[in-house]
C-alpha positions as CSV (number, residue, x, y, z in Angstrom):
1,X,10.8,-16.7,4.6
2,X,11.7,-16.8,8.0
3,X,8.9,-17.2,11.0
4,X,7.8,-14.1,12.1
5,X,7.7,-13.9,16.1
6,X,4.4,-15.0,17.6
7,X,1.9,-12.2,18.6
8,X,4.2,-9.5,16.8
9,X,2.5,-6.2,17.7
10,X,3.6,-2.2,18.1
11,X,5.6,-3.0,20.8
12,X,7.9,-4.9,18.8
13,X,8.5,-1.9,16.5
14,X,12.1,-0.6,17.1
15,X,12.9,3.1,17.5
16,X,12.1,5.2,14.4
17,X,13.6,8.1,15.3
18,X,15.6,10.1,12.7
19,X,13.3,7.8,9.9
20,X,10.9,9.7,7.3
21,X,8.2,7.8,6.3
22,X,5.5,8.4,3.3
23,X,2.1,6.5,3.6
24,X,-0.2,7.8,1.1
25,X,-4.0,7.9,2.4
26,X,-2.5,7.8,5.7
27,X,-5.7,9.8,7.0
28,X,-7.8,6.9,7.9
29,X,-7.9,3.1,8.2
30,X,-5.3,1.2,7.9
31,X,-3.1,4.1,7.4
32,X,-4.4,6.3,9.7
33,X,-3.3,3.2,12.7
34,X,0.1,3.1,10.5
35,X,0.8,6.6,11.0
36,X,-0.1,6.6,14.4
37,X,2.2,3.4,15.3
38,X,5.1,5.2,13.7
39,X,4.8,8.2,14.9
40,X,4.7,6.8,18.5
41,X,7.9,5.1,18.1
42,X,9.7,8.4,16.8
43,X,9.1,8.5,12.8
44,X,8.6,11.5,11.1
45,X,5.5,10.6,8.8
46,X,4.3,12.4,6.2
47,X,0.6,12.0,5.5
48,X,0.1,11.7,2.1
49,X,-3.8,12.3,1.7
50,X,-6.0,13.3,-1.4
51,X,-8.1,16.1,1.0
52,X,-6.0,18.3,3.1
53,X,-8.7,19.3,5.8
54,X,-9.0,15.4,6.6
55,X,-5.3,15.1,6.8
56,X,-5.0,18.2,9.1
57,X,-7.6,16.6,11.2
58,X,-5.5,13.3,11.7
59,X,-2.1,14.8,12.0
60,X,-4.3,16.4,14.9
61,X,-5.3,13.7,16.6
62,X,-2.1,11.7,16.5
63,X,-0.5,15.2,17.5
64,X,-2.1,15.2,20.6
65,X,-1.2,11.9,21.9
66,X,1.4,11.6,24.2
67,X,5.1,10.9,22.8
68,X,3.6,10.9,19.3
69,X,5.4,13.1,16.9
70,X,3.6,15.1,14.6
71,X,3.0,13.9,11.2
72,X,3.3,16.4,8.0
73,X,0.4,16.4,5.9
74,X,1.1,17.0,1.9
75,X,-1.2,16.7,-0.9
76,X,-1.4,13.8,-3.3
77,X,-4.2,12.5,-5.1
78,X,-2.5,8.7,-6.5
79,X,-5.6,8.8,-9.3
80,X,-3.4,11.7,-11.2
81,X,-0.3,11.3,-12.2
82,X,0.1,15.2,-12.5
83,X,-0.7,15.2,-8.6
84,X,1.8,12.6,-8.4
85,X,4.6,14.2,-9.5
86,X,3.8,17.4,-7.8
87,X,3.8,16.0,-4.7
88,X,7.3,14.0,-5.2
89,X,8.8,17.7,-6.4
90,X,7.3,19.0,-3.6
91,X,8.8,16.1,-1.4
92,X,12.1,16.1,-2.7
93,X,12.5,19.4,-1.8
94,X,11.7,19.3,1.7
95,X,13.5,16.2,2.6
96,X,16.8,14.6,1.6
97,X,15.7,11.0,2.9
98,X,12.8,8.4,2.4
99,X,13.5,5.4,4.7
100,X,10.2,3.8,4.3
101,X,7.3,4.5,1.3
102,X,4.1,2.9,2.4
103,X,1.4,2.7,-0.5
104,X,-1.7,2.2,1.3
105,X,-4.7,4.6,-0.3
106,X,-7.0,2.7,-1.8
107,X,-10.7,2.6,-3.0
108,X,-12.9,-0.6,-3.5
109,X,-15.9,-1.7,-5.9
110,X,-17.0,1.6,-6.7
111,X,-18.7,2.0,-10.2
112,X,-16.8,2.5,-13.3
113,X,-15.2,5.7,-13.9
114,X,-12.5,7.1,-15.6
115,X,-9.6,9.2,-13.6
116,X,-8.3,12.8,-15.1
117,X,-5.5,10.9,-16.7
118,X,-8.6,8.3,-18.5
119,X,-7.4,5.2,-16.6
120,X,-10.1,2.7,-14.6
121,X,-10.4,4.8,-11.1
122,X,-10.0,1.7,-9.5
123,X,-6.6,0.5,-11.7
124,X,-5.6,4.3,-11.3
125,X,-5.7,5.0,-7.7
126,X,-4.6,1.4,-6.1
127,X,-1.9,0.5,-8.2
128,X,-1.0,3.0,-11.5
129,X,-0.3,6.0,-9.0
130,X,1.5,4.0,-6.3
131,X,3.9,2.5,-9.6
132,X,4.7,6.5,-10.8
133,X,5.0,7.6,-7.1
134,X,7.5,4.5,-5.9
135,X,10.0,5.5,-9.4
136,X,9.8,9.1,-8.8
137,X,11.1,8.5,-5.1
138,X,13.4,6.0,-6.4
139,X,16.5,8.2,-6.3
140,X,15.8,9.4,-2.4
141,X,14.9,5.3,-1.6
142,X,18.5,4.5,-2.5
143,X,20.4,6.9,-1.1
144,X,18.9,6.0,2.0
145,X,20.3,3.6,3.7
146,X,17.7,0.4,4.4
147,X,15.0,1.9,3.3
148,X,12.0,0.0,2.2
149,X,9.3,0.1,-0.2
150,X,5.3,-1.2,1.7
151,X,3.1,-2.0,-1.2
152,X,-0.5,-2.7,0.4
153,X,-2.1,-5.9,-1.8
154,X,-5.4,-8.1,-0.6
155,X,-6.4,-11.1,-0.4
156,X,-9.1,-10.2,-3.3
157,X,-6.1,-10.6,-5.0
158,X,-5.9,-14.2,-5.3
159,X,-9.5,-14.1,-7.1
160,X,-8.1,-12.3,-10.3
161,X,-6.3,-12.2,-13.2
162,X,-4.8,-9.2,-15.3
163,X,-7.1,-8.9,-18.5
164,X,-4.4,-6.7,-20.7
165,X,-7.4,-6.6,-23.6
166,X,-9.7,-5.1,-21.0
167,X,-7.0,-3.1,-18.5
168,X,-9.8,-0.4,-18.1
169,X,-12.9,-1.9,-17.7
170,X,-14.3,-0.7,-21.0
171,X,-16.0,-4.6,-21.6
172,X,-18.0,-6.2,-18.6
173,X,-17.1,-4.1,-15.2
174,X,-17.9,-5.2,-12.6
175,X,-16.5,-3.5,-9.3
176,X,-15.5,-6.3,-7.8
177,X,-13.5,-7.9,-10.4
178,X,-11.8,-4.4,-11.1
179,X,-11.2,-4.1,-7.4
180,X,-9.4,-7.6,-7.1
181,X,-7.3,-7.1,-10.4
182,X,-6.4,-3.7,-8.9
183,X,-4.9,-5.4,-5.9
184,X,-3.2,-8.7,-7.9
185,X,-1.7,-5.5,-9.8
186,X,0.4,-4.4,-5.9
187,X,1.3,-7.8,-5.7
188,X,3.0,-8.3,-8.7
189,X,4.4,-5.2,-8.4
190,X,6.1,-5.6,-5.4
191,X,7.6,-8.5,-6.2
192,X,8.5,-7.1,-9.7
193,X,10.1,-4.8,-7.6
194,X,12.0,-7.0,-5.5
195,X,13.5,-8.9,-8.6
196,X,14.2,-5.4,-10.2
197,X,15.8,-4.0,-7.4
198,X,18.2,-7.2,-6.6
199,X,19.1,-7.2,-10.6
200,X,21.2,-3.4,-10.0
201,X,22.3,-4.5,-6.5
202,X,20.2,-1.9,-4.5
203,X,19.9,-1.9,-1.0
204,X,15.9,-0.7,-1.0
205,X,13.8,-3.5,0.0
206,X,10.4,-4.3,-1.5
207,X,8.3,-6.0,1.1
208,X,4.7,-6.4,0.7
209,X,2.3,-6.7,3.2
210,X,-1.9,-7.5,3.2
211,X,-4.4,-6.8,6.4
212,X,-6.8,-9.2,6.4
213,X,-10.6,-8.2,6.2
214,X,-10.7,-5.2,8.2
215,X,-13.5,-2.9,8.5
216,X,-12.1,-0.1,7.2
217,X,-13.7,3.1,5.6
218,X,-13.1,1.3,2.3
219,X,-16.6,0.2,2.5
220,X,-17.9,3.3,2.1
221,X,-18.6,2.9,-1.4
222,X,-22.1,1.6,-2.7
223,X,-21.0,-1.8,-4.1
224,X,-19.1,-2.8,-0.6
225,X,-21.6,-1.5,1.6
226,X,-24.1,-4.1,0.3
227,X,-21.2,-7.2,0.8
228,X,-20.6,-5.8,4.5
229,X,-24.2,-5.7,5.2
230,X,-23.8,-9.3,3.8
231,X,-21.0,-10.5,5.8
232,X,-21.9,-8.7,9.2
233,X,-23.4,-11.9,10.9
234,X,-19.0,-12.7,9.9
235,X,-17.9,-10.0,11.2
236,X,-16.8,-11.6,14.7
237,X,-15.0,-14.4,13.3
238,X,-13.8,-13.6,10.0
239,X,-12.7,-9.4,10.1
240,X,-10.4,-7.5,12.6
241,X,-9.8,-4.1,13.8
242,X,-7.7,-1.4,11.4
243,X,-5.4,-1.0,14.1
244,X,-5.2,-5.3,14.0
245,X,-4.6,-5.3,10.2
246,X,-2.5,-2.5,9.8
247,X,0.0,-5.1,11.9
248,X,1.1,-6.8,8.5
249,X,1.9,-3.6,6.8
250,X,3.5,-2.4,9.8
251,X,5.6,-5.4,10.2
252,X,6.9,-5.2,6.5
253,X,7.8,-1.6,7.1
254,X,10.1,-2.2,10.3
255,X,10.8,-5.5,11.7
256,X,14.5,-6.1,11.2
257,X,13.2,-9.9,9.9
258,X,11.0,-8.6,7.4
259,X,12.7,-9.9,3.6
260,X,12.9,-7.8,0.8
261,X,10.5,-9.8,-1.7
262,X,8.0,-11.4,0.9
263,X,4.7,-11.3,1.6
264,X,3.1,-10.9,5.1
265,X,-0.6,-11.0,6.1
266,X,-2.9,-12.0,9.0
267,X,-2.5,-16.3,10.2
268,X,-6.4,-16.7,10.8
269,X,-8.4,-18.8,8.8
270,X,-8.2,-17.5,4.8
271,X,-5.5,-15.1,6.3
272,X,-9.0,-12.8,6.9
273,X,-7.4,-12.1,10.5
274,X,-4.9,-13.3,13.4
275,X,-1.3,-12.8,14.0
276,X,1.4,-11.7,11.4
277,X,2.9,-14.5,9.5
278,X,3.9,-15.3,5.8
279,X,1.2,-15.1,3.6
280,X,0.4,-17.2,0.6
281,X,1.4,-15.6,-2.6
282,X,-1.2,-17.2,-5.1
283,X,-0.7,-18.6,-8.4
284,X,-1.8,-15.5,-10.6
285,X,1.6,-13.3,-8.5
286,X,4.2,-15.7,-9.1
287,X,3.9,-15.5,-12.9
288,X,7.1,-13.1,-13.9
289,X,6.0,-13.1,-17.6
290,X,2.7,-11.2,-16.4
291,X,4.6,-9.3,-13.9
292,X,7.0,-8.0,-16.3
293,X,4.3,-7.1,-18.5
294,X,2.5,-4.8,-16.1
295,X,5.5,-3.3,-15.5
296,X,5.6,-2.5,-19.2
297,X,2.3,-1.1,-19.3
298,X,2.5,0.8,-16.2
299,X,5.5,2.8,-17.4
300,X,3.4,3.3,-20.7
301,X,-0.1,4.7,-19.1
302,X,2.1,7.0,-16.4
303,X,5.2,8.2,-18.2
304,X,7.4,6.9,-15.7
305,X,10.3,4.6,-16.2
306,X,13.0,3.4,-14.2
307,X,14.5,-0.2,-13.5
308,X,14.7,-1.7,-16.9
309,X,14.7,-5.4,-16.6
């Protein structure tokens, strides 16, 4: 890949007026500081978000800063696939362009439940509903010229594998583990994606992007509260700002040297913080057997197909 620019930051963003952009859970976190970014440089964003009054509240407060655009807020809950295709009706109907899809919501090491479709919450909402959402969009993505497809990975996700016996946690769960496979899952799918996308000669990119450790509402749940009370003496050193880690993610949506089929992430030590740069892809993302595979099973568990390899 080529070297990002040193220090890139929001003021290297270029002018994204005229551009729609989706970033689901863009309510807080990391894609609350995406949204806000974008809409200060002109993009119409569209505030994908599970609650509505939260949503409201943050297409609000970017609202009311000067030269921001207002974001829409729609509803989408990524853990059902019934939600999912609402909301890309619902979409399609309101807009005749997607330049940029951003799948950002997320949870992380919550205890094992099942989501209304019967799929691992964690599997369900981080990577199953952002694979449904991105095919149902397809068709908008490539009549639009350049636009780009943000899936939102880890660096958890060089500490798993995918277990295709044990997909849904039903033997030994452990929230960690189904966190991190979660987010190997985005990986491989974006560069699935990439590869898939190349094979028909499309013009939609696939560039994925990870923040870092950022202290993000993500560790709301019970099982990460107890790791960040664990790593707070770290917290100087190793974890950044939302508004720092959203960078990557922000970089992969807009720089004009972003590549369709790279991987961008914080420079620090363990890529838990810094500057933009190329992030290292690990072993378990570059194997195009496995990634082919969960493609195949995500089409299965969602209903959705497109791109046949």
């Amino acid at each position: 890949m080529a070297t990002v620019k040193q220090g890139w930051n929001t003021r290297d963003i270029p002018d994204q007026s005229g551009r729609v952009v989706i970033i689901t859970g863009g309510n807080s976190g990391l894609g609350y500081e995406a949204a806000r970014a974008l809409a200060g440089r002109g993009a119409q964003v569209v505030l994908a978000c599970r609650s509505m009054p939260k949503a409201e509240a943050a297409m609000q407060r970017i609202a009311d800063e000067p030269g921001h655009r207002s974001p829409i807020p729609m509803q989408l809950d990524v853990a059902d696939v019934d939600s999912v295709h609402a909301f890309a009706k619902a979409f399609r109907s309101r807009y005749d362009r997607l330049d940029v899809l951003i799948n950002n919501a997320g949870i992380m090491a919550i205890p094992r439940q099942l989501s209304r479709d019967g799929f691992e919450m964690q599997l369900a909402t981080n990577h199953l509903g952002h694979f449904a959402l991105t095919g149902l969009l397809l068709p908008l993505l490539q009549a639009t010229s350049g636009a780009r497809v943000v899936p939102v990975s880890s660096i958890a996700a060089r500490y798993a594998r995918i277990a295709f016996d044990n997909l849904m946690g039903e033997r030994g769960y452990s929230t960690w583990h189904a966190y991190n496979r979660s987010k190997l899952a985005n990986l491989l799918f974006g560069l699935e994606l990439h590869r898939r996308l190349q094979s028909v000669g499309s013009g939609v990119m696939s560039v994925t992007a990870h923040p870092g450790a950022s202290m993000t509402n993500l560790f709301a749940s019970p099982g990460a509260r107890i790791t960040k009370r664990l790593l707070a003496p770290l917290a100087g050193p190793l974890f950044h700002s939302a508004d720092r880690g959203a960078l990557p993610i922000l970089y992969a949506a807009t720089s004009p040297d972003a590549q369709s089929g790279g991987y961008y992430g914080p420079d620090g030590f363990q890529e838990t913080s810094g500057d933009v740069a190329a992030a290292h892809v690990p072993r378990a993302a570059r194997n195009r057997q496995v990634a082919a595979r969960l493609w195949r099973a995500s089409e299965s568990l969602t209903g959705v197909y497109y791109l046949p390899d």
